[in-house]
N, C-alpha and C positions, 0 to 999 in steps of 0.2 A: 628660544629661552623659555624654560618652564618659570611660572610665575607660583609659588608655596606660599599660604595666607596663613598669618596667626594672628591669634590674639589676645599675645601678650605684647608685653614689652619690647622683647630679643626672643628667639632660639639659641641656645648653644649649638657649636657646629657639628658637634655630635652628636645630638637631638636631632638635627636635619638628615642628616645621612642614615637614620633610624626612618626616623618619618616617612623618608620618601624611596625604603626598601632597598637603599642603593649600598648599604651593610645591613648585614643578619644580625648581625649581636655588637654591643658596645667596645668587648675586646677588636674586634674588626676596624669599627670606628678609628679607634684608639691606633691600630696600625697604620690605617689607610692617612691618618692626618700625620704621625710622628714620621713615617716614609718618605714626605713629601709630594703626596699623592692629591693633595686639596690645594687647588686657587681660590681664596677670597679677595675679592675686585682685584683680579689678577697677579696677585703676589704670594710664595707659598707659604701657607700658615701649618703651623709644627701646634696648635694651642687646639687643644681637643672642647676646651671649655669657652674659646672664643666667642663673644656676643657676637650674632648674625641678626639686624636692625632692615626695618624696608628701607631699601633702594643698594645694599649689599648687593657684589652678586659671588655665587661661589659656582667652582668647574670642577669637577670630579668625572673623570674615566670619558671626557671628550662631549660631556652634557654640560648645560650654562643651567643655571636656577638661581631668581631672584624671589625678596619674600619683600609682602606686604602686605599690611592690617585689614583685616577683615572688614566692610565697609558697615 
């Protein structure tokens, strides 16, 4: 499980999947979540704009990634 830190609040989930190179472009994003291609803490999320909080974890294309605040 890859561990992604920010430091903010949340990531939206399509900020993540930008982030971490795993879509090219935000149209992609927007595909890859409305397909039902995204597990967040294991259940499919359709919500492109979804708050992603540490200790979340989301699954995309058979990788895990958890995110928490930068210390």
């Amino acid at each position: 499980m890859k561990t992604i830190v920010i430091t903010t609040e949340y990531i939206k989930l399509q900020d993540l999947l930008k982030l971490e190179n795993l879509v090219e472009t935000g149209g992609m994003a927007k595909q890859a979540v409305q397909e039902g291609e995204v597990l967040v803490n294991g259940e499919v999320c359709l919500l492109r704009g979804k708050k992603i909080r540490p200790g979340d974890v989301v699954s995309f294309q058979g990788e895990t990634y958890t995110v928490a605040y930068a210390d």
